[in-house]
C-alpha positions, -999 to +999 in steps of 0.1 A: -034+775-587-040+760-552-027+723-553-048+702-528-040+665-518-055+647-490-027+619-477-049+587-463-026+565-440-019+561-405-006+592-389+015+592-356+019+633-347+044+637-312+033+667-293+056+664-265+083+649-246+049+628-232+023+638-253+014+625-291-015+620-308-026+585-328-054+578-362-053+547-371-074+557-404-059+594-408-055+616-426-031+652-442-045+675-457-024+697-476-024+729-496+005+739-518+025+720-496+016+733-463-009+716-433-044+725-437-059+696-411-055+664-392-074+637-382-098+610-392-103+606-426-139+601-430-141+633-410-112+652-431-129+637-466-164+653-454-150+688-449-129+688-481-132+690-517-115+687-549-080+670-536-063+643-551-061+611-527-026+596-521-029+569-500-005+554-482+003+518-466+020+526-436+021+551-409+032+588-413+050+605-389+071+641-392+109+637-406+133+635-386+156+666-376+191+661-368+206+691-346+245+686-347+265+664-376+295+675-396+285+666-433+321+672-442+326+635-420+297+622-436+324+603-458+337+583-431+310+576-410+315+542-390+346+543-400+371+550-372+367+549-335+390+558-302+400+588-283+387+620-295+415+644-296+438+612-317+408+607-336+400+642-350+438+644-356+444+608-371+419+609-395+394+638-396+408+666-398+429+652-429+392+643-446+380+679-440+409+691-459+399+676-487+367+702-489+390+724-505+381+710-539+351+727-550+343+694-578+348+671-545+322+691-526+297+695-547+296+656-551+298+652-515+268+675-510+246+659-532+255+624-517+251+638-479+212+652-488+200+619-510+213+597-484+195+620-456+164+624-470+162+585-476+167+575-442+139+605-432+158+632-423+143+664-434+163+691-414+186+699-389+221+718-381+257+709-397+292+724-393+310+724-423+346+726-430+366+755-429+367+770-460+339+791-471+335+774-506+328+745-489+301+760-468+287+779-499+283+745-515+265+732-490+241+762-482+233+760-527+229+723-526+205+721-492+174+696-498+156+705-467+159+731-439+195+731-425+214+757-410+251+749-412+284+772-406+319+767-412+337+761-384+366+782-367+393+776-360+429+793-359+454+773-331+460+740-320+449+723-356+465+715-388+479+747-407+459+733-438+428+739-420+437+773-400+446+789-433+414+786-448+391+796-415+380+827-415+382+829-375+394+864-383+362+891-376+367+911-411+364+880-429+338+858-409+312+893-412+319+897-449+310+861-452+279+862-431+268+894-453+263+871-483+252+847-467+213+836-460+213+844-422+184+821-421+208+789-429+239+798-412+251+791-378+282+809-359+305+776-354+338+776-332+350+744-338+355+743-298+374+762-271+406+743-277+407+762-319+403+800-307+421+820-281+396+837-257+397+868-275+386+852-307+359+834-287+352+866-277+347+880-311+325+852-321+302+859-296+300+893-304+298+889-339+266+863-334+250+887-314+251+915-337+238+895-361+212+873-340+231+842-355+228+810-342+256+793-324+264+757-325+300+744-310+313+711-287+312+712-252+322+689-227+331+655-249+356+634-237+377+638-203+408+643-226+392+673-241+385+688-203+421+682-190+433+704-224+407+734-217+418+735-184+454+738-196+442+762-224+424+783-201+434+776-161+417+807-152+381+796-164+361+780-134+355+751-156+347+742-197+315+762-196+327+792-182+350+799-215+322+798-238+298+819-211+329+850-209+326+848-249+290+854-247+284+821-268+258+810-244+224+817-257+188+805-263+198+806-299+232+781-288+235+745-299+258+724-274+271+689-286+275+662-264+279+678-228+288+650-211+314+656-183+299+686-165+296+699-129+268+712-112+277+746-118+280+741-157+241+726-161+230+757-139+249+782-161+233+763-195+199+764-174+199+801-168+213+812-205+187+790-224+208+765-246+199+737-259+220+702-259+226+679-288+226+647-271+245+624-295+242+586-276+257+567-309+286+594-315+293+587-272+293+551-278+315+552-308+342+574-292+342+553-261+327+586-240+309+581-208+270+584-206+255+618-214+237+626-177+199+627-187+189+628-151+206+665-151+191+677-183+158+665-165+170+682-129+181+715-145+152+714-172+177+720-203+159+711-234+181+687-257+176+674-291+190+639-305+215+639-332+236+617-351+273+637-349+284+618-378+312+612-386+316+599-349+282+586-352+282+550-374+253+561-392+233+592-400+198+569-392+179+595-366+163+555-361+194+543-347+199+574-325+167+569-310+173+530-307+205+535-285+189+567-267+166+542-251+190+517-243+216+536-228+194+549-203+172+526-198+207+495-193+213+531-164+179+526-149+167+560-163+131+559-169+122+567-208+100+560-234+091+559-270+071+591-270+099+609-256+121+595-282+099+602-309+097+639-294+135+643-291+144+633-327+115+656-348+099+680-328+125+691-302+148+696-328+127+717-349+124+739-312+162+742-311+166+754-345+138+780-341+114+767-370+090+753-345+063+773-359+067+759-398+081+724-392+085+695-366+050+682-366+020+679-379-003+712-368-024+731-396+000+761-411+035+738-410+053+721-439+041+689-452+075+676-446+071+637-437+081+597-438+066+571-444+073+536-419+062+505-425+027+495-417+017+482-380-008+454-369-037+463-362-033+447-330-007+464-311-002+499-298+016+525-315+039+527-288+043+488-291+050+495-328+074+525-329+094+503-304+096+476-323+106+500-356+134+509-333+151+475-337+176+460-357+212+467-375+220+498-384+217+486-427+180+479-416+173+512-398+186+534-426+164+517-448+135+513-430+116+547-441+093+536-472+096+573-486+100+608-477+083+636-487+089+677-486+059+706-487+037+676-498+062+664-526+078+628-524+118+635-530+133+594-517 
């Protein structure tokens, strides 16, 4: 039985880091929960029969993808603030160990996707704790398209977190073999967790197996100084993960913030993508992420909350401090490119650009609904002004979200 509906609202469909397209009487067609067409409805209507009409007062645009968060932190979002190295050992590594309890987990997954989906995030990439129930539980519970791993880690960390990682190659592949490959990432925790050796392993493993690879790079100063210690024979922080082979068109890189000229060619010539987390860098008192060398070296970067050191898992207030941080540094930017960077981009970086990210004929149905606009203004004038407010607003600004064509929040 084919299942038609025919979704009448405004539609806003980002193409681009420049380029998006704009009905202000639109309309979705769907098929069993896929996009059949685009465009104006009284154009749409003409060319299509038997559908049931769902309209919509608002505008629809693609849900948002978020391309690096821990939903193990997802707890304690907002919560904390400082130096990264105190802060992951003050209070988040102890949360973490609490993902041991499988009855804790499960409740903790099924809060982390409701509260996702109602803010309008519909997919996107999450490290997990270390132990491989946790991970499990995450992977059975998924509402939406994630890919998540646990991360690794075996030195310089709690021993009630290295004794559950399976940094240790037998383990980590047996894992992987019952695992949906299509949902799981390859996740050092960061250089500072695994020797080279075991970086070295990981990098193997991935590429055996085609895996994606997500890790940190670059965060804080503090972190630097210790790689350096950690590994004085690497040319710099890159380097380490490049030996390993963890540099990759299939590698997701949070933060990269204090880098050298050097390090953004090396990412440029390997193909990896950047999370840019601005609310997670403002939290942790970290310096601007350089968006003028992204642009220079042409590295393609996604947005993304990184809670827990982001305040809130609203891909709205990512976007909202995107602009401003750049912009308050005299960086040219705009809305589209926003837009772009928090649904479309991200669906690039986690390789599901041809099912999801936007709205082109053959995709998921997977959208939000935001409030309606006047008819008077642009939709750049609009989507900007959707961008403001307090963070309480912004996660609860999406008017519904919706999944292959079905409304889950």
């Amino acid at each position: 039985m084919v299942i038609k509906k025919l979704f009448r609202a405004s539609i806003l469909n980002p193409k681009g880091p420049g380029s998006s397209e704009f009905y202000e009487d639109g309309a979705l067609y769907v098929e069993n929960g896929l996009i059949k067409s685009i465009g104006k409805f009284d154009e749409i209507a003409q060319k299509t029969k038997y559908f049931q009409l769902i309209e919509l007062d608002g505008v629809v645009i693609p849900g948002f993808v978020d391309v690096h968060l821990h939903w193990v932190q997802h707890r304690v979002r907002g919560q904390y603030a400082g130096e990264l190295l105190s802060w992951l050992k003050s209070y988040i590594w102890p949360e973490e160990a609490r993902y041991i309890d499988t009855d804790f987990a499960i409740a903790a997954a099924e809060q982390f996707y409701t509260d996702l989906l109602r803010t309008g995030t519909v997919m996107g990439m999450s490290y997990s704790s270390p132990h491989a129930s946790a991970t499990d539980i995450a992977l059975q519970k998924m509402r939406g398209d994630w890919i998540i791993g646990n991360v690794l880690m075996a030195i310089n960390a709690p021993d009630y977190l290295t004794d559950y990682s399976l940094h240790d190659p037998v383990l980590l592949k047996d894992f992987m073999a019952r695992t949906d490959r299509i949902h799981y990432a390859v996740t050092p925790r960061f250089a500072p967790n695994l020797s080279a050796a075991a970086l070295g392993m990981m990098g193997q493993i991935a590429a055996a197996s085609d895996a994606f690879i997500q890790t940190h790079l670059a965060e804080s100063r503090a972190e630097l100084a210790w790689v350096k210690e950690l590994f004085p024979d690497a040319a710099h922080y890159t380097e380490v993960y490049d030996l390993a082979g963890l540099l990759t068109k299939k590698t997701i890189l949070g933060h990269c913030i204090e880098m050298c000229d050097a390090e953004w060619q090396c990412l440029a010539e390997r193909g990896s993508w950047v999370a840019h987390c601005p609310t997670s860098n403002e939290a942790l008192g970290n310096r601007r992420m350089p968006l003028e060398k992204l642009r220079e070296y042409d590295i393609p970067f996604a947005l993304a909350t990184d809670i827990g050191g982001g305040p809130s898992h609203s891909m709205l207030h990512v976007m909202q401090r995107f602009l401003s941080v750049h912009r308050a540094a005299g960086i040219p930017i705009n809305v589209q490119e926003a837009l772009y960077r928090g649904t479309l981009a991200g669906a690039e970086a986690m390789g599901r650009d041809s099912v999801a990210g936007n709205f082109i004929p053959g995709k998921r149905a997977d959208f939000i609904l935001m409030p309606t606009m006047d008819s008077h203004d642009s939709w750049e004038g609009w989507f900007e002004s959707s961008l403001a407010g307090s963070i309480s607003e912004l996660e609860t600004r999406p008017q519904g979200t919706w999944l292959s064509g079905e409304k889950v929040a």
